[in-house]
N, C-alpha and C positions, 0 to 999 in steps of 0.2 A: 231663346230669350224670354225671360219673365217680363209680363206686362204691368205686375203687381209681385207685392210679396207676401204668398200665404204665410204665414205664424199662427202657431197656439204658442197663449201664455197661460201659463199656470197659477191659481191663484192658491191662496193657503198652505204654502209649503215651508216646510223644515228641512233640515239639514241633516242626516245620521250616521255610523258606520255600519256594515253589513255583517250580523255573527253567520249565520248560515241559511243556503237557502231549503225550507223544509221539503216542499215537491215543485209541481212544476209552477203552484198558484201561489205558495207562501212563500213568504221568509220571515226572517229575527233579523232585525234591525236594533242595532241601540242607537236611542233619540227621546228627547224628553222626557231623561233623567231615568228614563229603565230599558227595558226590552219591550220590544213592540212588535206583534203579529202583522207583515202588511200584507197587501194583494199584490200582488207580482202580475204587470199588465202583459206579459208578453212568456209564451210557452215554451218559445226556445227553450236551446240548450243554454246561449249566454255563461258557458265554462270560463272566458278568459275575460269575462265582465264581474260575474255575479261572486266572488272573491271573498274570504274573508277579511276584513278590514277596510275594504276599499268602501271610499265617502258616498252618498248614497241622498238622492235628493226625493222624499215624498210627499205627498199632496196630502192634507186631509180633508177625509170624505163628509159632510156634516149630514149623516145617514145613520137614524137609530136602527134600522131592521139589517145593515149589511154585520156579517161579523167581522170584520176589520175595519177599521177606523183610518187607515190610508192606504193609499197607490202608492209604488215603487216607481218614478218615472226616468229617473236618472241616474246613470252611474259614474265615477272619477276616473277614468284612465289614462294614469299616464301617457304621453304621446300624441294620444285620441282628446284630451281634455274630455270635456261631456260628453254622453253618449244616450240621445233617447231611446228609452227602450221600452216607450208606450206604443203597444200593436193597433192603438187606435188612430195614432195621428199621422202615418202615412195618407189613411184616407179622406180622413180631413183636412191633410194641409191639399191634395189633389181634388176632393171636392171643391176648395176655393179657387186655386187655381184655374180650372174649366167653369166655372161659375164667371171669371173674369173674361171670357173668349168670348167668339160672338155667334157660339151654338143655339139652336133655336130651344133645342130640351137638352135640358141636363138629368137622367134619369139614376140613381143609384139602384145594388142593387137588381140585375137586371138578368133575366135566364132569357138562357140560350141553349140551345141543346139539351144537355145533362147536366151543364155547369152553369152558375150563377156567377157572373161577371159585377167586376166594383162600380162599373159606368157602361151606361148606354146613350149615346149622345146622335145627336140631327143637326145639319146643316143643309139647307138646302135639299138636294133629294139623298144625300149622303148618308147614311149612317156608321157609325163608331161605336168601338166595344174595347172597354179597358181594363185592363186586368192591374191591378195595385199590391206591390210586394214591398216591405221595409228590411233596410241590411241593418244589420247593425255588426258585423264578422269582417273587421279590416283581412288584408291580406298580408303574412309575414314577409312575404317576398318580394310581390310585387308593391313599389310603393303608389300611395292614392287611390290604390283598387279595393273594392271590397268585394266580398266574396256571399254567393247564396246560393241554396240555402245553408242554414249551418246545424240543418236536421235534416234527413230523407223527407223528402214530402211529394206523395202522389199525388193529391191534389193541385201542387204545382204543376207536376207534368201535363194532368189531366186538362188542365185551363190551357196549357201553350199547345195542345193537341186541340182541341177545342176554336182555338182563336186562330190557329192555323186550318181548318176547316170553314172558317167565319170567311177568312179572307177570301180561302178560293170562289165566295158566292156569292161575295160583292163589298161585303163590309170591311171597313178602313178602321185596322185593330191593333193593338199597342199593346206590349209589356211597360209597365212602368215602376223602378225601381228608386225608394226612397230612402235615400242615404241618412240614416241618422246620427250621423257620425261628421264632424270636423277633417276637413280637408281631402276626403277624399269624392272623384269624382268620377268612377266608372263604377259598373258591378260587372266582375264575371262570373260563369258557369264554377262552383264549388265541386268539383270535377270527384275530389279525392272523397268528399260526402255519398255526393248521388252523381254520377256516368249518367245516370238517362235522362236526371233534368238538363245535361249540358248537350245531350244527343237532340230533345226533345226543343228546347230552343235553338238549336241551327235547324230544326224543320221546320221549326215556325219561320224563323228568320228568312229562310230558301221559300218560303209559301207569303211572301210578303209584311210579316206581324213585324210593326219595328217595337225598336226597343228604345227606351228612354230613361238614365238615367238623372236623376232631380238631387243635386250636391243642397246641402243644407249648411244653417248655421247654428247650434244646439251650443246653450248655458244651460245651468241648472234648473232654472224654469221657465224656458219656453225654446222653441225651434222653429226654426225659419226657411225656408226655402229660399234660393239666392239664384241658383240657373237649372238649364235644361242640359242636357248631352244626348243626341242619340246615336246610337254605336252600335256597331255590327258584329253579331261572332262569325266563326266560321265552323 
C-alpha cells in the first residue's frame, strides 16, 4: 500500500504525431504546424510504441544551448491508452515514495560493489539497497503483465547479481519495477529477449532480493503511482 501518491506532472506540453524515430535519442514528430526534431527520453527499443503515426505527447524544453527544443514523454496506444516512456520518472516517482516512509536516510545513487544502485536507505541499524527499473513492454499473452527487459541488458543482470550478494551480507534489497503503463500490474522475466536476466532474478529471488512491482496511472502529462505488488518468480 501507498502512503502517498508520487506523480510527475508535466508542464509545457503539446500534442503531435510520430513520422519516424531517427536513432535511439531522436525522432520527427509533426506538431506545431511542421516537423520537429525531439529528444527521445528513453533508449529502448520501444518497436510496438514508437510507430508511425501514433499520437505522441512532448514537453518543451525552454533551453537555448540543448539542440532540440522538446522531450518525447508519451505515447498513444491503443489498449494501453498512454504509455510513459520518460526513463527518468521511474526514479523519481520512487524517490518520492521512500522519501514518504519513515527511513532515517534516503541516499540516491549509491555504490556497492561494482555496481551503483538507485537507493541506499537506513532504518534503525537496517540498511537497504534498491535497484529501479521502468516497463514500459505489455505482454501479448499474458493479460496485465508486463514484460522486461525489452532489450538484452547486462547491467540488469549485473545489479540482480550484485543485490543478490548484498543480501547474503546483511542488506535488505529490492528489485523495483515501474509500470509505466495503464492497467497492468506485474512485470515478468522477458524470457524470449534475455534467458539470463530471467535465470539471474530467480537467484536473486532464492538469495532473498524481493521484488516489487509499482502499477501506475499515466495521461498524457503526468503519471502517477497508485499501489505496490510484491511477487515472486520461480
Amino acid at each position: 500500500m501507498i502512503l502517498e501518491k508520487p506523480q510527475i506532472i508535466y508542464e509545457n506540453t503539446v500534442r503531435g504525431h510520430l513520422v519516424r524515430r531517427v536513432n535511439r535519442f531522436a525522432a520527427e514528430v509533426e506538431a506545431e504546424g511542421g516537423i520537429q526534431t525531439v529528444h527521445v527520453k528513453n533508449t529502448g527499443r520501444l518497436q510496438e510504441l514508437l510507430v508511425p503515426g501514433a499520437e505522441v505527447t512532448l514537453q518543451w524544453m525552454d533551453n537555448p544551448g540543448r539542440r532540440t527544443s522538446y522531450d518525447l514523454i508519451s505515447v498513444y496506444k491503443p489498449g494501453l491508452e498512454w504509455v510513459n516512456i520518460d526513463s527518468l520518472a521511474p526514479n523519481g516517482l520512487v524517490k518520492q515514495e521512500l522519501k514518504s516512509r519513515d527511513y532515517d536516510t534516503v541516499r540516491p545513487e549509491f555504490t556497492y560493489g561494482e555496481s551503483r544502485f538507485d537507493f541506499y536507505m537506513e532504518r534503525g541499524g537496517s540498511r537497504f539497497l534498491t535497484e529501479v527499473k521502468g516497463c514500459t513492454l505489455a505482454s501479448a499473452t499474458h493479460e496485465g503483465a508486463g514484460l522486461f527487459p525489452d532489450a538484452p541488458t547486462q547491467r540488469g543482470v549485473k545489479h540482480l547479481n550484485e543485490l543478490a550478494a548484498a543480501s547474503g551480507k546483511g542488506y535488505i534489497c529490492s528489485i523495483c519495477f515501474v509500470i509505466q503503463m495503464n492497467g497492468i500490474h506485474r512485470v515478468e522475466p522477458n524470457d524470449k529477449t534475455q534467458p539470463e536476466f530471467r535465470r539471474a532474478l530467480a537467484r536473486a529471488v532464492q538469495a532473498g532480493v524481493q521484488v516489487v512491482s509499482y502499477s501506475c496511472h499515466v495521461e498524457a502529462d503526468c503519471i502517477m503511482i497508485t499501489d505496490a505488488y510484491e511477487v515472486g518468480h520461480k
